[in-house]
C-alpha positions in Angstrom: -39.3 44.9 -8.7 -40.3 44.7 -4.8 -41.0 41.7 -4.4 -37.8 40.5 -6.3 -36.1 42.6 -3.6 -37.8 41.8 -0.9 -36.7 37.6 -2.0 -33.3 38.5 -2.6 -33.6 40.2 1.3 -34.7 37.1 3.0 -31.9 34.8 0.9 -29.4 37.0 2.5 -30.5 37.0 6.5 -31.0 33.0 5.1 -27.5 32.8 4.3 -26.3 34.7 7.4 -28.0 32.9 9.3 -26.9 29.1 8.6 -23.1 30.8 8.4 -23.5 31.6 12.0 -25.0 28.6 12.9 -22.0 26.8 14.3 -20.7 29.7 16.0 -24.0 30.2 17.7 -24.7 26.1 18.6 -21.4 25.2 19.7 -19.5 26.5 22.7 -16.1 27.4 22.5 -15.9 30.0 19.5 -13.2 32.2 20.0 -13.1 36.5 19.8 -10.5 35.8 16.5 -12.7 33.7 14.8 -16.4 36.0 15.2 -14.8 38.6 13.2 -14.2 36.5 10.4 -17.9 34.2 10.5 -18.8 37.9 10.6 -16.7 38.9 7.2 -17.8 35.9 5.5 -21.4 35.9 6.4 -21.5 39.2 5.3 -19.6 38.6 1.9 -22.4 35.6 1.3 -25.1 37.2 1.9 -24.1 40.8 -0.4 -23.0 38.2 -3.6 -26.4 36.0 -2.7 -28.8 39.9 -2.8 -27.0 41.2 -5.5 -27.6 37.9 -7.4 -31.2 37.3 -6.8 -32.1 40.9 -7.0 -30.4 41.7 -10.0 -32.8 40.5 -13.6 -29.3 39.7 -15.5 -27.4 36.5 -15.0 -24.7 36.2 -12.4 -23.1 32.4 -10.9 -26.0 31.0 -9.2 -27.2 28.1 -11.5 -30.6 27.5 -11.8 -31.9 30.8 -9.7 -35.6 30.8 -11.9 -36.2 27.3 -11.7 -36.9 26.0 -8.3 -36.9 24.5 -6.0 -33.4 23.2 -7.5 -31.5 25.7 -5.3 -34.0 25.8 -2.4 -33.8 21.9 -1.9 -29.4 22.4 -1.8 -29.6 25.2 0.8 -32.7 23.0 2.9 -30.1 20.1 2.5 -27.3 22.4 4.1 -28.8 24.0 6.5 -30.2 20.7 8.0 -26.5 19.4 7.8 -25.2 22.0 9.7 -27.8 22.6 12.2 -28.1 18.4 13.1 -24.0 18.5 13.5 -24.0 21.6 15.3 -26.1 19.6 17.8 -24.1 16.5 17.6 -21.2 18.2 18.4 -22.8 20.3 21.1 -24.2 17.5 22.6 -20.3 16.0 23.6 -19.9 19.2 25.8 -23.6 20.0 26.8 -25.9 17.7 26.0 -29.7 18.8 25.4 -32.5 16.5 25.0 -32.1 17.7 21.0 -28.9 16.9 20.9 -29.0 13.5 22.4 -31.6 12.7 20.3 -29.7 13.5 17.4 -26.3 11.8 19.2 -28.4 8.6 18.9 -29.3 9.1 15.1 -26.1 9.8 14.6 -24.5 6.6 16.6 -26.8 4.4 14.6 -26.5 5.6 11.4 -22.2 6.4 11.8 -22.1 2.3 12.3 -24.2 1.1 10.0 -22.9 3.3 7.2 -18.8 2.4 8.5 -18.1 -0.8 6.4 -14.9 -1.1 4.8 -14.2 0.8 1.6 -17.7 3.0 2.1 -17.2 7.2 2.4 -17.4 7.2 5.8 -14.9 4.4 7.1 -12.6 6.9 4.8 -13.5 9.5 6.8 -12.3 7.7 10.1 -9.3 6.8 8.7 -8.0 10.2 7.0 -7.9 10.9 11.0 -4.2 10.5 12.9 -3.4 7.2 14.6 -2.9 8.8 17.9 -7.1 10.7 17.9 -8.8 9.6 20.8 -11.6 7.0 20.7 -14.5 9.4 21.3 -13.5 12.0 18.4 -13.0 9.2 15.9 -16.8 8.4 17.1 -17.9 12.0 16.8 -16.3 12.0 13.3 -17.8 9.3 12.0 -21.7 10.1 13.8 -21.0 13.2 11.7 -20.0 12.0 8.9 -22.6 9.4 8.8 -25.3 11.9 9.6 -24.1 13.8 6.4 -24.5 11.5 4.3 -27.6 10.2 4.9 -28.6 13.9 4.2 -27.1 13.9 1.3 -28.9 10.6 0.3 -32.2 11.7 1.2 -32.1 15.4 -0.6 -31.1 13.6 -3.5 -33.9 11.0 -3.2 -36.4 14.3 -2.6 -35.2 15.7 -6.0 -35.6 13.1 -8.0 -39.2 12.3 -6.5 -40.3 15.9 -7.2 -38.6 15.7 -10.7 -41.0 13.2 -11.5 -44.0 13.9 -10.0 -44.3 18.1 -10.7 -42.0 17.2 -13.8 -39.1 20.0 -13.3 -38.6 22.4 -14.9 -41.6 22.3 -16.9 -44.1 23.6 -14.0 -42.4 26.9 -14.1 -43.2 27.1 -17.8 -40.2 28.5 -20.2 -36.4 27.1 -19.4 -34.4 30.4 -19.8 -30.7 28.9 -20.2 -29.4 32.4 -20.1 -30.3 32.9 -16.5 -30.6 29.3 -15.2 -27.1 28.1 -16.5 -25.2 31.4 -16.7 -21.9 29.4 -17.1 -23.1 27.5 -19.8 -22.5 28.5 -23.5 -25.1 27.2 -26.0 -23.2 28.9 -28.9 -19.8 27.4 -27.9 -19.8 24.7 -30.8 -21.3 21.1 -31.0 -24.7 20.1 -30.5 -26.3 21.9 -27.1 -27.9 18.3 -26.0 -24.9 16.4 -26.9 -22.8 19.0 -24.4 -25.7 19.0 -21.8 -25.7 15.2 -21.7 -22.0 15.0 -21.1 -21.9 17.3 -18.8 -24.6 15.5 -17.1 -22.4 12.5 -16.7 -19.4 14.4 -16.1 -21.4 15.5 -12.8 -23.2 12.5 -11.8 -19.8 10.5 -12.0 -17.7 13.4 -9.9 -20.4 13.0 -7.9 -20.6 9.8 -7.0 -16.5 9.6 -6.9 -16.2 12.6 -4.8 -17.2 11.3 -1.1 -14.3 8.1 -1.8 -11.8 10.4 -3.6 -11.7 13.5 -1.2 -10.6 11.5 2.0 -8.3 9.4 0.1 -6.5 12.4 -1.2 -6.7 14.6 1.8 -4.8 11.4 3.4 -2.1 11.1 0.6 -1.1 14.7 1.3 -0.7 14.6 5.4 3.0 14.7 4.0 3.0 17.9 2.8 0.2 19.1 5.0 0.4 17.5 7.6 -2.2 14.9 9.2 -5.8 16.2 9.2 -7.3 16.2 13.2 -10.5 18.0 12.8 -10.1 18.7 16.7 -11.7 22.0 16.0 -15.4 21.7 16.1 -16.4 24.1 14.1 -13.7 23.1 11.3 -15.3 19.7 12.0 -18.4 21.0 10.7 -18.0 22.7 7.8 -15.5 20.1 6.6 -18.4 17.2 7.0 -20.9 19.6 5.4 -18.9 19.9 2.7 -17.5 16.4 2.0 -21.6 15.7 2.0 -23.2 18.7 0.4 -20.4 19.0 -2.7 -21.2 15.4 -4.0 -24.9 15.5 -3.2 -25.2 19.2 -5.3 -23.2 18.1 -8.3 -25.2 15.0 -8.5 -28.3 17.1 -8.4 -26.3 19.3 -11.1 -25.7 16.6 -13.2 -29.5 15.1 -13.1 -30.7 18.5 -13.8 -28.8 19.1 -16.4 -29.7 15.2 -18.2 -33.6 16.3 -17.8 -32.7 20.0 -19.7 -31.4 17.9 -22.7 -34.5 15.6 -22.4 -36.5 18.7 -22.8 -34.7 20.1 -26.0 -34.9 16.3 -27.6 -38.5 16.5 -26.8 -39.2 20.0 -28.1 -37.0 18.7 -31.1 -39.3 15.9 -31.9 -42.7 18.0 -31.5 -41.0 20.7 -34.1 -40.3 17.9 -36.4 -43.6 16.3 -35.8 -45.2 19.6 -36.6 -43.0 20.6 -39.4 -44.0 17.1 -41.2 -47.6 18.2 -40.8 -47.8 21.1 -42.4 -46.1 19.9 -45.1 -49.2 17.9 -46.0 -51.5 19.2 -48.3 -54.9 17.2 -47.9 -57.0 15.7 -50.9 
């Protein structure tokens, strides 16, 4: 019971701590907006305690089988601390922060081709954004999808080589996929492989479809500036982390149903045996 505790303690300060990042790498946050990092900081990190310190399910997906969820909040938190610099770096640049400025630059234009995520991106901005903040936009958006590239690359490599989740022994469904019902009707691996490519093909559509809808609604809305840093951030983070975690959702999820086949086949296999009665 400790030492579930004591986990479910430093996933909290873990959480505070990459809310607060922004406000704390960035210049410029204002007194309004401290309060409410401070609310929602605080919000995250009671739901994430409450959920990793309590034995019964709650909403976090796969919260016994890691490192699932520890690879999505490394991704994050590298996302939002290397943009957090970026954008620091336009205001008061660091010998970090240039560094990163020049990863950025070279990644934001060889990623901006037409019809890739990030030349949507650049042009969900307003006609009349300056030169240099259509550049930060796009370093930042290039940066974040690179991430999202490479923590999906890093799954996948792990899932093969330590062969997820079977290194953690038993798959508990109950408490890895609270929000999936294995009693709902239909066959469980027919369900977990269309769900699979339900997630894989959101996605890989969500980084083109998120822009191109933001932009269709600047008539109701209003044009989208992202002159705010920190709105900036979180905005990029999310347009690369969303896509990147359901992708990871949806492979997990196609390696669960391989499982059940498999543990299907050695049942059968078994069954067949001891059916045998030997001369």
């Amino acid at each position: 019971m400790i030492p579930r505790f004591i986990g479910a303690l430093v996933r909290a300060i873990l959480v505070i701590i990459i809310i607060v990042t922004p406000s704390l790498l960035v210049p410029g946050a204002s007194n309004q907006m401290m309060p409410v990092v401070t609310l929602v900081a605080l919000f995250a990190a009671g739901l994430t305690f409450f959920e990793y310190a309590s034995t019964y399910p709650g909403l976090v997906e796969f919260r016994d089988a890691p490192p699932f969820n520890r690879i999505r909040f490394g991704s994050l938190l590298i996302t939002i601390v290397l943009l957090s610099e970026l954008v620091a770096g336009a205001t008061a640049p660091t010998t970090l922060s240039s560094i990163v400025t020049s990863v950025g630059a070279a990644v934001g234009e060889a990623i901006d081709f037409p019809y890739s995520p990030v030349r949507l991106v650049v042009l969900m901005l307003p006609p009349e954004a300056s030169v240099q903040h259509v550049q930060l936009v796009r370093d930042c958006a290039g940066l974040a999808y690179i991430i999202s590239l490479v923590t999906l690359a890093v799954f996948v490599i792990f899932q093969r080589i330590r062969r997820w989740p079977s290194q953690n022994g038993g798959f508990n469904v109950w408490i890895n996929l609270p929000t999936f019902d294995p009693t709902a009707g239909g066959d469980v691996v027919e369900r977990l492989e269309r769900d699979a490519r339900f997630n894989i093909a959101l996605g890989f559509l969500l980084p083109f479809l998120t822009p191109a809808v933001i932009k269709s609604a600047t008539s109701l809305f209003g044009t989208v500036s992202l002159d705010n840093p920190h709105t900036m951030i979180w905005t990029v983070a999310a347009w690369a982390f969303l896509p990147a975690s359901l992708f990871m959702r949806g492979i997990a999820m196609g390696r669960i149903a391989l499982l059940i086949t498999e543990k299907r086949r050695m049942a059968a296999e078994d069954d067949g045996n001891a059916g045998l009665v030997p001369i």
